[in-house]
N, CA and C atoms as a LAMMPS dump frame, in Angstrom:
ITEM: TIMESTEP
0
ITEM: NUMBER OF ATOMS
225
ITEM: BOX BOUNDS ff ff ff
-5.0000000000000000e+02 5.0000000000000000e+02
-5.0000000000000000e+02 5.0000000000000000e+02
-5.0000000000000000e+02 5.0000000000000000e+02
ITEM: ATOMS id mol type element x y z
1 1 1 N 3.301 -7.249 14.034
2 1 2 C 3.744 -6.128 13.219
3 1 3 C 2.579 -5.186 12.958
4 2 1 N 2.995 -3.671 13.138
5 2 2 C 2.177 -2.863 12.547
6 2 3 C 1.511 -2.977 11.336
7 3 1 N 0.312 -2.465 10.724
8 3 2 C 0.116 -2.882 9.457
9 3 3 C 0.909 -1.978 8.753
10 4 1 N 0.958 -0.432 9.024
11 4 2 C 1.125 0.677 8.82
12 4 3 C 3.17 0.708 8.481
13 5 1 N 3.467 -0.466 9.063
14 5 2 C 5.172 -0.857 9.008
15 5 3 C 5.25 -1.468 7.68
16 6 1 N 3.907 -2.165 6.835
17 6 2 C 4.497 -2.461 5.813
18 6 3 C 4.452 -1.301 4.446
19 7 1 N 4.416 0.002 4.923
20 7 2 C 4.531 0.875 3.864
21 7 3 C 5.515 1.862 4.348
22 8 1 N 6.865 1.697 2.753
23 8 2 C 7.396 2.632 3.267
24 8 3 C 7.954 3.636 1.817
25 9 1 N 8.473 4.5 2.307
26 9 2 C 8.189 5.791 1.396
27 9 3 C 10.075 6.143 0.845
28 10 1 N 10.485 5.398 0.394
29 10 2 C 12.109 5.274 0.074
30 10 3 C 12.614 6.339 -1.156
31 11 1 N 13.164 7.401 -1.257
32 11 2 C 13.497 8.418 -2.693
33 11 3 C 13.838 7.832 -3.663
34 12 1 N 14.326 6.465 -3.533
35 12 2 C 14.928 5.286 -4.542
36 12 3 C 14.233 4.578 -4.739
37 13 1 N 13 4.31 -4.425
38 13 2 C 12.06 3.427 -4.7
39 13 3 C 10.819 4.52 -5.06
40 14 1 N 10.294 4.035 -6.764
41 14 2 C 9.123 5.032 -6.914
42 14 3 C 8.65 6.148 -6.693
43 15 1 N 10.327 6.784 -6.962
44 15 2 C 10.48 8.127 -6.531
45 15 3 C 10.143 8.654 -5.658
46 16 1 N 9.703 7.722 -4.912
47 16 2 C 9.661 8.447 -3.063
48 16 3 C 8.313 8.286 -2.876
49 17 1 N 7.428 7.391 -3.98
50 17 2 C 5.727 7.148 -3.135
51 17 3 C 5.794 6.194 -2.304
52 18 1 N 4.176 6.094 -1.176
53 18 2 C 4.163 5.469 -0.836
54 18 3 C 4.309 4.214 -1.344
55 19 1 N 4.626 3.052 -0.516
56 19 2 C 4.846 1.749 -1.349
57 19 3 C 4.872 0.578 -0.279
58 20 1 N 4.547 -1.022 -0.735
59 20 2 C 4.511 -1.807 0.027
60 20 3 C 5.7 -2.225 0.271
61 21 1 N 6.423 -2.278 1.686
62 21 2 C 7.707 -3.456 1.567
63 21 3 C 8.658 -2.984 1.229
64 22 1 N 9.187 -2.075 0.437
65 22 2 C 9.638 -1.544 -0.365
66 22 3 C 9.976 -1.911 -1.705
67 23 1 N 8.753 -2.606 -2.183
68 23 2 C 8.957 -3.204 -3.3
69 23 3 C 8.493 -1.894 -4.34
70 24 1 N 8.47 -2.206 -5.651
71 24 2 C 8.051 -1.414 -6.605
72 24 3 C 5.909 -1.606 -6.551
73 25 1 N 5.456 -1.362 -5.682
74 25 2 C 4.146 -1.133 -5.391
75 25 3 C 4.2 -0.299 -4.861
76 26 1 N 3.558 0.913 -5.284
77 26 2 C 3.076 1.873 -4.758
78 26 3 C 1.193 1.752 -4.121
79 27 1 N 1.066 2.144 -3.286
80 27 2 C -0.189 2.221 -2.265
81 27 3 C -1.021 2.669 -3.077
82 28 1 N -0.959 3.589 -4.046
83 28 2 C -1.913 3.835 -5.139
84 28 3 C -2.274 3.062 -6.096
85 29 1 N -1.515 2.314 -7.046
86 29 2 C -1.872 0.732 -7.457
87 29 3 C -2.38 -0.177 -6.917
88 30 1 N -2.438 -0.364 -5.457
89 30 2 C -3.353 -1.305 -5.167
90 30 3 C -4.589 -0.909 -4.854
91 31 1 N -4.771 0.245 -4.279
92 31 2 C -6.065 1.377 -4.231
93 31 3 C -6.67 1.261 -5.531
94 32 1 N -5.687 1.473 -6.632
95 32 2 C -6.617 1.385 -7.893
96 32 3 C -7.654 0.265 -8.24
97 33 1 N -6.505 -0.902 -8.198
98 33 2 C -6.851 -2.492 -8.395
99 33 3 C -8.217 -2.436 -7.388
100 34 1 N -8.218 -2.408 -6.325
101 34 2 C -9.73 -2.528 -5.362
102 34 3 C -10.348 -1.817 -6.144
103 35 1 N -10.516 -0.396 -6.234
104 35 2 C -11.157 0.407 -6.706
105 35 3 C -12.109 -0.198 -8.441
106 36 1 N -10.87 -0.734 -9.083
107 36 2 C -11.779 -1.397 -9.97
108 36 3 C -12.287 -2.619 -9.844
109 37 1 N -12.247 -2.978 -8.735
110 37 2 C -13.412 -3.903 -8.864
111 37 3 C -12.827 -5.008 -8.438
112 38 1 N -11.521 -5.779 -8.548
113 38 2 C -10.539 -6.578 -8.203
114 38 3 C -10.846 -7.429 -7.233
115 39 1 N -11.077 -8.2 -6.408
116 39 2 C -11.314 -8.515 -4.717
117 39 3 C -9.843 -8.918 -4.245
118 40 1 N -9.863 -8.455 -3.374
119 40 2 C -8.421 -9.609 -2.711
120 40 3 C -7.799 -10.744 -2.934
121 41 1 N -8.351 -11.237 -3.375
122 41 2 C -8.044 -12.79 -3.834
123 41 3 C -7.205 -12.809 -4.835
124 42 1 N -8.345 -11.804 -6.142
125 42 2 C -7.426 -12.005 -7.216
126 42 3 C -6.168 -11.353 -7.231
127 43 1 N -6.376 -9.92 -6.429
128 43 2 C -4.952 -9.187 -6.274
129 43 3 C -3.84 -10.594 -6.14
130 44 1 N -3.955 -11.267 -5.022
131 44 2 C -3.515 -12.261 -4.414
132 44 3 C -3.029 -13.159 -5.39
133 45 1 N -3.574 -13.838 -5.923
134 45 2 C -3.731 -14.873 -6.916
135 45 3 C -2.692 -14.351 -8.2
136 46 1 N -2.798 -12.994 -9.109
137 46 2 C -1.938 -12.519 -9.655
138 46 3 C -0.917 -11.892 -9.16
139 47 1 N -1.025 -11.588 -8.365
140 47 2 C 0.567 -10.905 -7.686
141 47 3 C 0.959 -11.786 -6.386
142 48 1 N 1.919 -12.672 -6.523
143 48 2 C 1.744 -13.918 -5.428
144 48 3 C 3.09 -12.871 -3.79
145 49 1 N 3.636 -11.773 -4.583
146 49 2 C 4.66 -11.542 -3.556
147 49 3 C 3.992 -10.393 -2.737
148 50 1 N 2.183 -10.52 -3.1
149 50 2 C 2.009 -9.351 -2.425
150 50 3 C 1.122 -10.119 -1.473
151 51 1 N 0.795 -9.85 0.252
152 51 2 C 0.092 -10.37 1.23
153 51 3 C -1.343 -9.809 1.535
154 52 1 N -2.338 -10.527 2.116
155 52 2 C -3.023 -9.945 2.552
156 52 3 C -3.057 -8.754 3.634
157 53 1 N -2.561 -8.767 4.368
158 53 2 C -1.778 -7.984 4.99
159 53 3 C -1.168 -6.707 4.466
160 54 1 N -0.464 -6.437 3.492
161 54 2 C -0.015 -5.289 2.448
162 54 3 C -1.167 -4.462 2.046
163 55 1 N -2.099 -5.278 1.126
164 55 2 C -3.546 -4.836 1.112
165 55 3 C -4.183 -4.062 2.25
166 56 1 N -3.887 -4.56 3.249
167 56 2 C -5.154 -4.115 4.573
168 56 3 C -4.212 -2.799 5.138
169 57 1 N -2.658 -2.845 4.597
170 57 2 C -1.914 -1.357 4.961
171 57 3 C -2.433 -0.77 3.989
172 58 1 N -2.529 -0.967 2.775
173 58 2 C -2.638 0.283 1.814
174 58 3 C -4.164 0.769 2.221
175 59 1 N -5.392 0.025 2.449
176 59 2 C -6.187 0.845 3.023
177 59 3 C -6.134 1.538 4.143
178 60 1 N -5.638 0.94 4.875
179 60 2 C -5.24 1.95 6.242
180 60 3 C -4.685 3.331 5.929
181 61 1 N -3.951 2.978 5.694
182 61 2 C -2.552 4.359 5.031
183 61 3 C -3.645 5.661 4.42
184 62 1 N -4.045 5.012 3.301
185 62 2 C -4.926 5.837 2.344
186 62 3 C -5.853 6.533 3.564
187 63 1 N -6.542 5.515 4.529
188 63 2 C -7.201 6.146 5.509
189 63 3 C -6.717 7.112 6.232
190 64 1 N -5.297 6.887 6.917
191 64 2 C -4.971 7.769 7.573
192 64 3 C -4.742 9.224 6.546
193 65 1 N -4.046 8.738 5.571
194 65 2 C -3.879 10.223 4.577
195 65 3 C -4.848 11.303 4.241
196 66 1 N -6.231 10.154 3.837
197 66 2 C -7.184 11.246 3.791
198 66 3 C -8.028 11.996 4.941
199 67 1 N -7.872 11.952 5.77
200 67 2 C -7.935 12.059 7.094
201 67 3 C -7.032 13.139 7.518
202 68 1 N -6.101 13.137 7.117
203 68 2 C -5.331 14.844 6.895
204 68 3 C -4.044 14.695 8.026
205 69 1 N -3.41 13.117 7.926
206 69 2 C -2.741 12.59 8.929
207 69 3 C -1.219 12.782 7.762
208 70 1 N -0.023 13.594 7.988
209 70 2 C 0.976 13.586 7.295
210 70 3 C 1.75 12.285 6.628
211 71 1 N 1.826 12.29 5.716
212 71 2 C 2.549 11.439 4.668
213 71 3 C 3.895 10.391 5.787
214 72 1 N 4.724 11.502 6.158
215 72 2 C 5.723 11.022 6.629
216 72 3 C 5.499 10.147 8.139
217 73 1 N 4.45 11.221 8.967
218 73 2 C 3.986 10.404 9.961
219 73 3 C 3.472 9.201 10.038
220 74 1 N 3.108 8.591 9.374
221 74 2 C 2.101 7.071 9.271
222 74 3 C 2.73 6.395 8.471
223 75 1 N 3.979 6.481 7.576
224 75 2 C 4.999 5.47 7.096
225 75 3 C 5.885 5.126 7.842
């Protein structure tokens, strides 16, 4: 599987952000969580329905986005 397949961008889900799975995670919450400091593990460890894998899309994604790669294209 793509990594980039586990984010998808649903109008009914989180009002249409990016998101893992289509669960109620948005790609920016887990960006945050790293961002402060978090490691993988613990993401892991407290959120048991989320994968390592999910993680390694939301950096990707974020990568491709800031990179100036369209929203819709890379979900």
């Amino acid at each position: 599987m793509n990594l980039l397949e586990r984010i998808t961008i649903n109008p009914e889900v989180c009002h249409g952000k990016p998101c893992v799975r289509n669960m109620r995670w948005p790609v920016e919450v887990i960006i945050d969580m790293l961002g402060s400091g978090m490691s993988t593990e613990e993401i892991l460890e407290d959120h048991p329905e989320l994968e390592k894998e999910d993680l390694l899309a939301c950096l990707n994604f974020a990568r491709l986005y800031l990179s100036g790669h369209n929203i819709k294209s890379v979900a």
